[in-house]
N, CA, C and O atoms as a Maestro MAE file, in Angstrom:
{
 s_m_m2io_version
 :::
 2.0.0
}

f_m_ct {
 s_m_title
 :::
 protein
 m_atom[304] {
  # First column is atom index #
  i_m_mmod_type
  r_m_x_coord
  r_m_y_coord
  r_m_z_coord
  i_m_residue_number
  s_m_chain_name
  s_m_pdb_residue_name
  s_m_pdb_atom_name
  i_m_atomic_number
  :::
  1 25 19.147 -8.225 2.495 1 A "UNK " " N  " 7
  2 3 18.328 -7.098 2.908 1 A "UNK " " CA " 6
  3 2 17.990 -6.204 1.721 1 A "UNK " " C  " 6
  4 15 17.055 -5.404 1.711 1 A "UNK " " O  " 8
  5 25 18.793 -6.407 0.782 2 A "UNK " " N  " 7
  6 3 18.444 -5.332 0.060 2 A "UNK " " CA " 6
  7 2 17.312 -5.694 -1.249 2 A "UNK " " C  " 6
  8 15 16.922 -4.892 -2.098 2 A "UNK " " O  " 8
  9 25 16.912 -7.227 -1.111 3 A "UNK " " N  " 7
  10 3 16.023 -7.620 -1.662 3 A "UNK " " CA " 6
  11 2 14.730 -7.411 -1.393 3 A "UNK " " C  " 6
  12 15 13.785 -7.647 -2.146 3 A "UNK " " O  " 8
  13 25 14.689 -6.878 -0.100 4 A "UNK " " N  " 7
  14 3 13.297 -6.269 0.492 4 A "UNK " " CA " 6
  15 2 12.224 -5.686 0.070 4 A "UNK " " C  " 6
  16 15 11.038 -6.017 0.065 4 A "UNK " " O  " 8
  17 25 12.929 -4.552 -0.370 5 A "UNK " " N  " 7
  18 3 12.195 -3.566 -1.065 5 A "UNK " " CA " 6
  19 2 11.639 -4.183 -2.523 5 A "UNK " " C  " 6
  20 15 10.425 -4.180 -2.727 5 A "UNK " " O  " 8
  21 25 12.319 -4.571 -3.262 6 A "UNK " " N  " 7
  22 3 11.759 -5.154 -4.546 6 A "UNK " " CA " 6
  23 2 10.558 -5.869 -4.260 6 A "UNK " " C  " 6
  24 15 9.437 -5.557 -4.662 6 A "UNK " " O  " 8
  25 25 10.990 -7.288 -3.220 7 A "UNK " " N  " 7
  26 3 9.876 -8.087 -2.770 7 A "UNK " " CA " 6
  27 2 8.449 -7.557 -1.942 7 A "UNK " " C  " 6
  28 15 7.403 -8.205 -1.931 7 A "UNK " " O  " 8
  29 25 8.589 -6.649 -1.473 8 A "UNK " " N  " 7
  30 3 7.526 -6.101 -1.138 8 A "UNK " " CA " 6
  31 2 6.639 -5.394 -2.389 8 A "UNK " " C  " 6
  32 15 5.420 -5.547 -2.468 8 A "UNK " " O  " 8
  33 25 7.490 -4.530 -3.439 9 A "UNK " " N  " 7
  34 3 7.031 -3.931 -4.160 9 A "UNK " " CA " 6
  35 2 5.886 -5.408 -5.170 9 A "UNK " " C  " 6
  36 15 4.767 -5.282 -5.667 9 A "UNK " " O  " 8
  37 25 6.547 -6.305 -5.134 10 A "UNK " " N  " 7
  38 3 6.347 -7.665 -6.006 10 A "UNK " " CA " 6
  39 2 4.989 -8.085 -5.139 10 A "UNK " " C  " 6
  40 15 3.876 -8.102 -5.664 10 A "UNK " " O  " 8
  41 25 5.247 -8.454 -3.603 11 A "UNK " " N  " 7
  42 3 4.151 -8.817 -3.342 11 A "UNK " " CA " 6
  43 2 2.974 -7.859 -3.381 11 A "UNK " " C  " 6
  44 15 1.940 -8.463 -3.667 11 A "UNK " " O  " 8
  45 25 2.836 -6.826 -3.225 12 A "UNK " " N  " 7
  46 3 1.904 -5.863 -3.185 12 A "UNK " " CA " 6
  47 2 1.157 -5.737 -4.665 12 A "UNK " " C  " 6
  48 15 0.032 -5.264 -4.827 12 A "UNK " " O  " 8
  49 25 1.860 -6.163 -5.518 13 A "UNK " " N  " 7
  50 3 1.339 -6.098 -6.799 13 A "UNK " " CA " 6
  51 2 0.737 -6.739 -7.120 13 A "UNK " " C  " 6
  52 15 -0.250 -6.453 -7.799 13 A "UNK " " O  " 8
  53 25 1.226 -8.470 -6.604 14 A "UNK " " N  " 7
  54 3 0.793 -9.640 -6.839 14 A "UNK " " CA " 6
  55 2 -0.651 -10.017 -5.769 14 A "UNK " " C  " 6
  56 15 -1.362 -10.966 -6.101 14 A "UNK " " O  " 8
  57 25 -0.904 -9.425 -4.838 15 A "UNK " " N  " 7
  58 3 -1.767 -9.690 -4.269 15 A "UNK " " CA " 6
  59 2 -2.969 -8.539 -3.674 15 A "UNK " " C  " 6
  60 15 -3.731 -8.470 -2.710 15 A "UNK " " O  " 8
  61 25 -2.590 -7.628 -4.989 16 A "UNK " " N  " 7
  62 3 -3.452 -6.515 -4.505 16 A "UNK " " CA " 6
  63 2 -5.061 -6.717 -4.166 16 A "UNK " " C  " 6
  64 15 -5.543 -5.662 -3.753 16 A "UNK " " O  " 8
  65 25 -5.732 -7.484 -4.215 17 A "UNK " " N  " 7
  66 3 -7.055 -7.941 -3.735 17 A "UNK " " CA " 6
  67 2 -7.286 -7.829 -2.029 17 A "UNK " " C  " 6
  68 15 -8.240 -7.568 -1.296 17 A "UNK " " O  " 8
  69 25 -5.502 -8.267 -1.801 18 A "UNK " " N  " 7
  70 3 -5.189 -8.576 -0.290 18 A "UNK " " CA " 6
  71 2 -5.076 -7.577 0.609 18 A "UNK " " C  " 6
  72 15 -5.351 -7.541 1.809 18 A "UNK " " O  " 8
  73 25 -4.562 -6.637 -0.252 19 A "UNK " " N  " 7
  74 3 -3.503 -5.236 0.169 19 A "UNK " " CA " 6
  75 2 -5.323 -4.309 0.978 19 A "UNK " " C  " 6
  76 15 -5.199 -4.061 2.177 19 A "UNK " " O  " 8
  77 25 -5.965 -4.123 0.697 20 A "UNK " " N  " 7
  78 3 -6.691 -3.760 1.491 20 A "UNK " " CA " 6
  79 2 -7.350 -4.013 3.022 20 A "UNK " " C  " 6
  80 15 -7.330 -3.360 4.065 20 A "UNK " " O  " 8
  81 25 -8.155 -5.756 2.474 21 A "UNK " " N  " 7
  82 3 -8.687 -6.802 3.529 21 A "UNK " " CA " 6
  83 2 -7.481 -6.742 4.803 21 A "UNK " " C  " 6
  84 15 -7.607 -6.575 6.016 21 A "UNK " " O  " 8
  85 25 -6.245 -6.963 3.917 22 A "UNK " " N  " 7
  86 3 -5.016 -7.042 5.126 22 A "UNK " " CA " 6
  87 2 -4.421 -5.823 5.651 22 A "UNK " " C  " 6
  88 15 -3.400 -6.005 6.316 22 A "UNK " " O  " 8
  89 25 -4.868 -4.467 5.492 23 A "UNK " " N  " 7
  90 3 -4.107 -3.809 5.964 23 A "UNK " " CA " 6
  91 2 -3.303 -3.607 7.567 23 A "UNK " " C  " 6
  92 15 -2.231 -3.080 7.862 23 A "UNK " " O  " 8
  93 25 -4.417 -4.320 8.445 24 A "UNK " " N  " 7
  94 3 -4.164 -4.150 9.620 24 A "UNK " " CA " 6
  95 2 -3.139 -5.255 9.833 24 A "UNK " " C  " 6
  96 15 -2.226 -5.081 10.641 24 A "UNK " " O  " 8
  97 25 -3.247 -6.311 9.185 25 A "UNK " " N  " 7
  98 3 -2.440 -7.939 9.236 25 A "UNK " " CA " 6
  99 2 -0.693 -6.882 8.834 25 A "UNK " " C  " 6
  100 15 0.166 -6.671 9.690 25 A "UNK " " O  " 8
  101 25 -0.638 -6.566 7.857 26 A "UNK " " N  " 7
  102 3 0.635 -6.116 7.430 26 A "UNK " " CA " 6
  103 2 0.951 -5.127 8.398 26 A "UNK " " C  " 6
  104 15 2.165 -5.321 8.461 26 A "UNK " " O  " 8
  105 25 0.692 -4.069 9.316 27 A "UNK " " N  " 7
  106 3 1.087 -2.786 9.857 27 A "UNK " " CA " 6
  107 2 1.540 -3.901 11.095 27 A "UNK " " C  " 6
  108 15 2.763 -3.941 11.231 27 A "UNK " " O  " 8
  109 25 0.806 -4.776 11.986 28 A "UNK " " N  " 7
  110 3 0.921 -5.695 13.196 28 A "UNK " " CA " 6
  111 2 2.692 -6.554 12.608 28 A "UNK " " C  " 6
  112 15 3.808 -6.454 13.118 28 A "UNK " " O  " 8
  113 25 2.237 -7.312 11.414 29 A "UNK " " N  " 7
  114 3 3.571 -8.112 11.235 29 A "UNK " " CA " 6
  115 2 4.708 -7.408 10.768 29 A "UNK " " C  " 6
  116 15 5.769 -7.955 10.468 29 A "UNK " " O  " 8
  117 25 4.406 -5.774 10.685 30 A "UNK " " N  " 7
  118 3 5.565 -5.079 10.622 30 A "UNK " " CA " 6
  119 2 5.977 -4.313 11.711 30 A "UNK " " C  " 6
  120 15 7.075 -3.780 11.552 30 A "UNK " " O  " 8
  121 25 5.419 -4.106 12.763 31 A "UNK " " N  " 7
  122 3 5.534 -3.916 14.046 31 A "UNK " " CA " 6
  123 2 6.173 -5.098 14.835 31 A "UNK " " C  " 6
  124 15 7.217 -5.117 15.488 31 A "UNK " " O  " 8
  125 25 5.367 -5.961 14.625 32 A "UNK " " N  " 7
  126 3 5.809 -7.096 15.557 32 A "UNK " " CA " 6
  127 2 7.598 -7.886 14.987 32 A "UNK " " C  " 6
  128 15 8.411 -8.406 15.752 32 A "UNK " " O  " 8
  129 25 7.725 -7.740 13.668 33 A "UNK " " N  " 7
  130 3 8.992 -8.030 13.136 33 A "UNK " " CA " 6
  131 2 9.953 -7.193 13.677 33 A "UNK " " C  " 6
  132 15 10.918 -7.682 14.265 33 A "UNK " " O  " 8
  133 25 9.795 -5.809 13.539 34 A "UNK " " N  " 7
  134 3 10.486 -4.975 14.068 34 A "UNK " " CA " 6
  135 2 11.055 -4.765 15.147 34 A "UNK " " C  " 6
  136 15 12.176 -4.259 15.085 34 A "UNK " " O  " 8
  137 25 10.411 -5.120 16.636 35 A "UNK " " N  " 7
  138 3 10.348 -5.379 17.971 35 A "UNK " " CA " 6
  139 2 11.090 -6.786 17.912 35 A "UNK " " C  " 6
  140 15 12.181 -6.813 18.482 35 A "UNK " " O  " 8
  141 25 10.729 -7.758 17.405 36 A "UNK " " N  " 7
  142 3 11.592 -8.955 17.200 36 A "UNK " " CA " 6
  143 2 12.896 -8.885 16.847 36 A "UNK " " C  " 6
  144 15 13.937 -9.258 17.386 36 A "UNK " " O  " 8
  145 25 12.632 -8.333 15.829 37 A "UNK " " N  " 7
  146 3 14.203 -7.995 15.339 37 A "UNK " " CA " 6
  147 2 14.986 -7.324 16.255 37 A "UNK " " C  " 6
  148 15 15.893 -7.976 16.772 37 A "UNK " " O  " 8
  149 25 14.864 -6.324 16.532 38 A "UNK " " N  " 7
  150 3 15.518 -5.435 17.069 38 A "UNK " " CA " 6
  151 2 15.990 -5.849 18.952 38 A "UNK " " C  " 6
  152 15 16.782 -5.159 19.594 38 A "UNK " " O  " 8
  153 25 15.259 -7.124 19.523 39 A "UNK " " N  " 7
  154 3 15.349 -7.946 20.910 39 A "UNK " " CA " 6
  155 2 16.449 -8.920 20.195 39 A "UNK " " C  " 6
  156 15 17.413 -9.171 20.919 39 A "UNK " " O  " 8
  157 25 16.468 -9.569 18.767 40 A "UNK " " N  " 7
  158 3 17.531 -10.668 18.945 40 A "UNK " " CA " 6
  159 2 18.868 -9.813 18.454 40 A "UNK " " C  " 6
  160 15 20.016 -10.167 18.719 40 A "UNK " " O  " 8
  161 25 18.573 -8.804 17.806 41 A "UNK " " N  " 7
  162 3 19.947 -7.887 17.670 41 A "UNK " " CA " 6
  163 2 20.671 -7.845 19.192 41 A "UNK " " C  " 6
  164 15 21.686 -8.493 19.448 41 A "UNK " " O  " 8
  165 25 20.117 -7.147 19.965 42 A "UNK " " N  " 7
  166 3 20.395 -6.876 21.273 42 A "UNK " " CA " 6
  167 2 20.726 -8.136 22.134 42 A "UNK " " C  " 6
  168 15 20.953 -7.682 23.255 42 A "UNK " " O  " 8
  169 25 20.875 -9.578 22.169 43 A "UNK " " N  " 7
  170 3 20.764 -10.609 22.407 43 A "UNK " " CA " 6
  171 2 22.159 -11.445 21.293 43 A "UNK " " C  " 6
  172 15 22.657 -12.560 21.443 43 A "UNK " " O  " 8
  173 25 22.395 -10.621 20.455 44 A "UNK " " N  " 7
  174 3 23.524 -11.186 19.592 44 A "UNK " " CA " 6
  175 2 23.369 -12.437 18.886 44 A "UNK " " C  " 6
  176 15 24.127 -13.405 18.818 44 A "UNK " " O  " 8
  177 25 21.999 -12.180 18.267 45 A "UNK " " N  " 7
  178 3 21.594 -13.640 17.726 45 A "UNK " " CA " 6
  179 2 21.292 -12.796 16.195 45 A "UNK " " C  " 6
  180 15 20.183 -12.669 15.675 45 A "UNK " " O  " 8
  181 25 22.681 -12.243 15.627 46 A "UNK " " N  " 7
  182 3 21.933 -11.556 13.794 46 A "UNK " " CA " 6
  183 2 21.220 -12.390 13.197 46 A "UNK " " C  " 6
  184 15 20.101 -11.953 12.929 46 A "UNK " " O  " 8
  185 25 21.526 -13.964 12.712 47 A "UNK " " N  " 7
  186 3 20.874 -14.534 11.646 47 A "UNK " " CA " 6
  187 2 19.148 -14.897 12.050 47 A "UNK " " C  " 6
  188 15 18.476 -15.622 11.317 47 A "UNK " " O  " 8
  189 25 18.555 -14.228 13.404 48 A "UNK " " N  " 7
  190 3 17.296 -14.412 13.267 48 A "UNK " " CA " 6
  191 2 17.365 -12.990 13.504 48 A "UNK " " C  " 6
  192 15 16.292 -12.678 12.986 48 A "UNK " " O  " 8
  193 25 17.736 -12.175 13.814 49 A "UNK " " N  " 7
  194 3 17.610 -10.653 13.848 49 A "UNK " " CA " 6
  195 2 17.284 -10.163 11.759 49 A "UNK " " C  " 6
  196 15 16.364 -9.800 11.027 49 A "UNK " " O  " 8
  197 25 18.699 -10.485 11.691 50 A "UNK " " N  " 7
  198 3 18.183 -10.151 9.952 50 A "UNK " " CA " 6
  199 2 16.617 -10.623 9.353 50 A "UNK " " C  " 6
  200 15 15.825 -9.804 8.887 50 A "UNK " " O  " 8
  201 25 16.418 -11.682 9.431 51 A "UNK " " N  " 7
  202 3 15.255 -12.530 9.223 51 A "UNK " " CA " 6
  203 2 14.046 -11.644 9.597 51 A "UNK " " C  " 6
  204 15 13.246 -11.206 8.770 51 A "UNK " " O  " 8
  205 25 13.991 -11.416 10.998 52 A "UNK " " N  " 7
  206 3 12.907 -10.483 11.510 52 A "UNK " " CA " 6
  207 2 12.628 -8.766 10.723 52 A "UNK " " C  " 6
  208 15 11.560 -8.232 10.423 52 A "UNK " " O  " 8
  209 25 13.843 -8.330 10.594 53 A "UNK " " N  " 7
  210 3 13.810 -7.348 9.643 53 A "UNK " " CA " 6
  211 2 13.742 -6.930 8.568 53 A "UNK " " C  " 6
  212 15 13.754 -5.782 8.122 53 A "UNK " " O  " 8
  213 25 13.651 -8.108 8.024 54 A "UNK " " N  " 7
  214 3 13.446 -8.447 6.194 54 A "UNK " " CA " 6
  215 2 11.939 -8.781 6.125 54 A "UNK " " C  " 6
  216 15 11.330 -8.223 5.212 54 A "UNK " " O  " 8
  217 25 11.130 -9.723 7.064 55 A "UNK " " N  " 7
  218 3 10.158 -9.636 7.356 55 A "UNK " " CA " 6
  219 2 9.189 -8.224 7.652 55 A "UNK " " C  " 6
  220 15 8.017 -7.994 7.353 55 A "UNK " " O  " 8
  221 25 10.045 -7.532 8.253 56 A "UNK " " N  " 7
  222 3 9.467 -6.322 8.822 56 A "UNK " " CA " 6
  223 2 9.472 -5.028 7.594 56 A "UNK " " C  " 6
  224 15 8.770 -4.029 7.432 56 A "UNK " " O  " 8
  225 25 10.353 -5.475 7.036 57 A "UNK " " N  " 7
  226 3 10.787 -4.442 5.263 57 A "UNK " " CA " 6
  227 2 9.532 -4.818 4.314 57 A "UNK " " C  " 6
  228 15 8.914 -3.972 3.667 57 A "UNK " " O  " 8
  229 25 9.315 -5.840 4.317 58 A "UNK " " N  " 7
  230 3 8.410 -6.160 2.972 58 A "UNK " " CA " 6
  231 2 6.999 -5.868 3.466 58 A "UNK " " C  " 6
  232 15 6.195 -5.329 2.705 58 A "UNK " " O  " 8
  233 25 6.603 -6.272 4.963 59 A "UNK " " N  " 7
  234 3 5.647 -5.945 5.153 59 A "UNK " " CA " 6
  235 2 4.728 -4.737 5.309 59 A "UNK " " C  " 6
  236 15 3.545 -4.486 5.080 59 A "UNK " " O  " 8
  237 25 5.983 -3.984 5.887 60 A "UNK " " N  " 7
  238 3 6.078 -2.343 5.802 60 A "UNK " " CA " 6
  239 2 5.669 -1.771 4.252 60 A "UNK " " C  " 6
  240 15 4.654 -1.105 4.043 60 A "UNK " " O  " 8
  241 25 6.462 -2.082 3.410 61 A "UNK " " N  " 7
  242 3 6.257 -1.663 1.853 61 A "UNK " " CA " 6
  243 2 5.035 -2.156 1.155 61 A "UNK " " C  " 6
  244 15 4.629 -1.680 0.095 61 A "UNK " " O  " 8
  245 25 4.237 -3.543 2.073 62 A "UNK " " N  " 7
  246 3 3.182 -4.078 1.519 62 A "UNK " " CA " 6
  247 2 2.012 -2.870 2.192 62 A "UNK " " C  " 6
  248 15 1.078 -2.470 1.497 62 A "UNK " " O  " 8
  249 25 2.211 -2.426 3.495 63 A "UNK " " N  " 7
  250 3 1.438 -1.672 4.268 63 A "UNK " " CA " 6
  251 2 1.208 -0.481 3.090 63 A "UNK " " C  " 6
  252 15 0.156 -0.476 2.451 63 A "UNK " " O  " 8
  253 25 2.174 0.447 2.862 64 A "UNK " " N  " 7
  254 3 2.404 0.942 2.639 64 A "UNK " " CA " 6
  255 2 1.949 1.458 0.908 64 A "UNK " " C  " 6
  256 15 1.838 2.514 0.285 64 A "UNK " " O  " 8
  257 25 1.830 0.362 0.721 65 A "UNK " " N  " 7
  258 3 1.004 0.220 -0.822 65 A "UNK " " CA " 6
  259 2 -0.025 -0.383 -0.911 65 A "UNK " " C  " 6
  260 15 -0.429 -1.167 -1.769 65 A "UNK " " O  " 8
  261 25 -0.598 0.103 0.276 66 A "UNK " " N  " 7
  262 3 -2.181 -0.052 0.448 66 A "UNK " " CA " 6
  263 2 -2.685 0.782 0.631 66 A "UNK " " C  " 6
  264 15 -3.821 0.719 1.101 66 A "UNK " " O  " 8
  265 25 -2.032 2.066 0.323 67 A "UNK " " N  " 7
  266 3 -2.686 3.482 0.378 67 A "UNK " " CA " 6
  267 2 -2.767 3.803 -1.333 67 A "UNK " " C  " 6
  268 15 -3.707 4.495 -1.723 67 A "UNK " " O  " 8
  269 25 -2.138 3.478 -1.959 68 A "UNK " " N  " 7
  270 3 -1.815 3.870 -3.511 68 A "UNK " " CA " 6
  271 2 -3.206 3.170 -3.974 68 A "UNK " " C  " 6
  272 15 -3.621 2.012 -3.938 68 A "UNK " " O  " 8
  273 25 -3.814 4.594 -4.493 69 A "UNK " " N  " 7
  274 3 -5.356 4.063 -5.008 69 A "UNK " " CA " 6
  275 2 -5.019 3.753 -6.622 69 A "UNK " " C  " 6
  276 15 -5.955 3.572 -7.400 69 A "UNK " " O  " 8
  277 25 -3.896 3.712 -6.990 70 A "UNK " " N  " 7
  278 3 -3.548 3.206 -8.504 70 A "UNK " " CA " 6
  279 2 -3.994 1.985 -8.291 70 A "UNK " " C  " 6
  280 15 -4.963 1.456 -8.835 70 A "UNK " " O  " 8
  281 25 -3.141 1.446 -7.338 71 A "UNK " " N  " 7
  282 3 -2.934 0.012 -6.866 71 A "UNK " " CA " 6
  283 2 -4.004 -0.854 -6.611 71 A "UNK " " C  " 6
  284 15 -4.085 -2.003 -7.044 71 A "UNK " " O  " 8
  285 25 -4.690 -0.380 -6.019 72 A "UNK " " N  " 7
  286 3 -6.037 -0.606 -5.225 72 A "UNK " " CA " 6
  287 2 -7.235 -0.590 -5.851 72 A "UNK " " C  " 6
  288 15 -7.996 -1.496 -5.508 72 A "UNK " " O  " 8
  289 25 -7.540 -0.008 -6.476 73 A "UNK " " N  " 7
  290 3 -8.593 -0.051 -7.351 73 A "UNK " " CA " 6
  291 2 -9.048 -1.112 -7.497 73 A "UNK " " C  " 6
  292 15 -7.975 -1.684 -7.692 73 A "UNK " " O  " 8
  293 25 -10.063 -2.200 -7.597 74 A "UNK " " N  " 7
  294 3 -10.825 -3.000 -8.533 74 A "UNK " " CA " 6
  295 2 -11.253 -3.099 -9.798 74 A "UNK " " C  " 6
  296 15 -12.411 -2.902 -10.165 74 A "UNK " " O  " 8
  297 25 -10.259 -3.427 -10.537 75 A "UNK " " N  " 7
  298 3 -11.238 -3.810 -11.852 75 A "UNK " " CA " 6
  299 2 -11.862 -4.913 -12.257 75 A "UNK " " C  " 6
  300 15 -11.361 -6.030 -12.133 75 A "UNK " " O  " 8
  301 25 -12.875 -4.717 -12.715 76 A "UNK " " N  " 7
  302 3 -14.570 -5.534 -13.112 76 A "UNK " " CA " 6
  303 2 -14.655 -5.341 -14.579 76 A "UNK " " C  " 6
  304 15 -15.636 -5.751 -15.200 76 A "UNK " " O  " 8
  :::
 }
 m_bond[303] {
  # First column is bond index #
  i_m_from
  i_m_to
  i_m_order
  :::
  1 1 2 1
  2 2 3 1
  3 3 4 2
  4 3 5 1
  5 5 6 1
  6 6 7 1
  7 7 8 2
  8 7 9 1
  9 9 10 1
  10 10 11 1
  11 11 12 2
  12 11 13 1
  13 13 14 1
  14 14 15 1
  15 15 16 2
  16 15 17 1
  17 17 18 1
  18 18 19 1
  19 19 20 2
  20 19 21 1
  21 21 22 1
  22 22 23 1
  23 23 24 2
  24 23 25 1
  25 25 26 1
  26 26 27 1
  27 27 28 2
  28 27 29 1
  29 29 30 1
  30 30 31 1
  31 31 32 2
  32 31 33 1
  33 33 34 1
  34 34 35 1
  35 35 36 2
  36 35 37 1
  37 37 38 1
  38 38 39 1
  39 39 40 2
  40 39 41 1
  41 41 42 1
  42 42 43 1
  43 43 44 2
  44 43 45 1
  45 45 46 1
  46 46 47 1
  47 47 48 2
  48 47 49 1
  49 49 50 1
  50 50 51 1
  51 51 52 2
  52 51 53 1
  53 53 54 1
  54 54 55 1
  55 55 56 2
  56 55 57 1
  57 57 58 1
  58 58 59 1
  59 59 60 2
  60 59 61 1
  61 61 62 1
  62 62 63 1
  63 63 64 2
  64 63 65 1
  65 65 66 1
  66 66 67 1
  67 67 68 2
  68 67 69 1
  69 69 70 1
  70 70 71 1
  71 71 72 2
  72 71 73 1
  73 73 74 1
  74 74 75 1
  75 75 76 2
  76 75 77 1
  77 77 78 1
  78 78 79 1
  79 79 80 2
  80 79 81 1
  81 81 82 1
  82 82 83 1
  83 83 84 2
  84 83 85 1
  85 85 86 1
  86 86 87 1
  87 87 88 2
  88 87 89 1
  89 89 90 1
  90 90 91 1
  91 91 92 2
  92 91 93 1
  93 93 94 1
  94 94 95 1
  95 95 96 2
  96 95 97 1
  97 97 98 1
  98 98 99 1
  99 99 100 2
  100 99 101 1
  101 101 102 1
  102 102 103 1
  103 103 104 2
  104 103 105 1
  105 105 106 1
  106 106 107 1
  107 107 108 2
  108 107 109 1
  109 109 110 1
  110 110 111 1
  111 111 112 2
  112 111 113 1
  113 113 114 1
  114 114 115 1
  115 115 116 2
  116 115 117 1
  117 117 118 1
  118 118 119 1
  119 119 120 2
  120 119 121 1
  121 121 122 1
  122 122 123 1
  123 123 124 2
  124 123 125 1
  125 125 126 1
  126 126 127 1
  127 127 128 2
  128 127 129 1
  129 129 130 1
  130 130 131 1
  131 131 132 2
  132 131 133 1
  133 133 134 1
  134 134 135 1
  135 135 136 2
  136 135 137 1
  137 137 138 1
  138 138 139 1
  139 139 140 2
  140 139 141 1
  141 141 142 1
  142 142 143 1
  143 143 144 2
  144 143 145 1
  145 145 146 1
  146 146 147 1
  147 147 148 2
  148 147 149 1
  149 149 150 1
  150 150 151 1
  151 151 152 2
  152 151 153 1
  153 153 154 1
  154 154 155 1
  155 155 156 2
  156 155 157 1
  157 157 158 1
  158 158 159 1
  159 159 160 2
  160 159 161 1
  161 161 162 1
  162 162 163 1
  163 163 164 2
  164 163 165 1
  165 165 166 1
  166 166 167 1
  167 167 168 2
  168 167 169 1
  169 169 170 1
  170 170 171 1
  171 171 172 2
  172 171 173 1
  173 173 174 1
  174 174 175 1
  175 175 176 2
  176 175 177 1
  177 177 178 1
  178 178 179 1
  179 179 180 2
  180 179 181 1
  181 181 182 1
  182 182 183 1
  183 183 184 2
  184 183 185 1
  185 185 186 1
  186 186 187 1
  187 187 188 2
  188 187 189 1
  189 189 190 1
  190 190 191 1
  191 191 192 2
  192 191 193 1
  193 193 194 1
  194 194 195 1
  195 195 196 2
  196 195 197 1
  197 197 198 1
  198 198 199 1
  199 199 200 2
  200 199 201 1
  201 201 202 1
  202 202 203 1
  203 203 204 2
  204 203 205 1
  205 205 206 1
  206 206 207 1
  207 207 208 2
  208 207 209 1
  209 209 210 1
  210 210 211 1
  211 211 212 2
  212 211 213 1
  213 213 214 1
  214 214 215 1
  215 215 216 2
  216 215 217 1
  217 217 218 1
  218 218 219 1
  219 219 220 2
  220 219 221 1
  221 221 222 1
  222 222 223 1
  223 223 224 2
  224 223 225 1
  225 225 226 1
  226 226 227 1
  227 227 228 2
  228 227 229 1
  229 229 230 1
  230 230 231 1
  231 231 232 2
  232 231 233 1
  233 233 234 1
  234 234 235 1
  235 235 236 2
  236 235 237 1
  237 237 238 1
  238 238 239 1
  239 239 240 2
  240 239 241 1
  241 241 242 1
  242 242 243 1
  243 243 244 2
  244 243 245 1
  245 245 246 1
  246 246 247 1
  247 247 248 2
  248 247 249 1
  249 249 250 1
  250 250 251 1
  251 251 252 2
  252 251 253 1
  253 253 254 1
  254 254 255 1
  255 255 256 2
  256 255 257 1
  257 257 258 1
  258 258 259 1
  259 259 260 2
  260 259 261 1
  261 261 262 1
  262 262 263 1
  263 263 264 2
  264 263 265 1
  265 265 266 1
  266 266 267 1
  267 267 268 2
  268 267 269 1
  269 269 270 1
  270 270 271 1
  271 271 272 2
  272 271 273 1
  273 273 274 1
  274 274 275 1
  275 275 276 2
  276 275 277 1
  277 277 278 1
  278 278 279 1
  279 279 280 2
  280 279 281 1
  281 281 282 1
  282 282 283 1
  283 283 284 2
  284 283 285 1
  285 285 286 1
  286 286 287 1
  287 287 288 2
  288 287 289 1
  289 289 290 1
  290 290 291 1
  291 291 292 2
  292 291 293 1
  293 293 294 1
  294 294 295 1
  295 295 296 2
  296 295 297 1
  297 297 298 1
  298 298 299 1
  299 299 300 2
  300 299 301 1
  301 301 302 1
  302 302 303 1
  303 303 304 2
  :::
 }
}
């Protein structure tokens, strides 16, 4: 879990072309991870609970750095 944050920071960097087109794709698969996660917690199933929430971490941080107009910018 605690690799999350890095990896998000990594993907957001690496695919900043994306980070816009996808914003709505990343806010949904961090919603929808979250709700996932948080049904197999409750169900006592951690090793797909963790999974769902690590999913839900990076995507969140990818969301999330799609507001940073550093980031975002186009250069030509």
């Amino acid at each position: 879990m605690a690799l999350a944050f890095p990896i998000g920071y990594l993907l957001a960097y690496m695919c900043k072309d994306e980070l816009l087109a996808g914003r709505s794709w990343f806010l949904a698969l961090s919603l929808i991870s979250f709700i996932a996660g948080s049904w197999f917690f409750l169900s006592d199933v951690n090793y797909i609970s963790l999974s769902c929430f690590f999913a839900a971490i990076i995507s969140g941080v990818a969301y999330w750095k799609s507001f940073d107009k550093r980031l975002t910018k186009i250069k030509r």
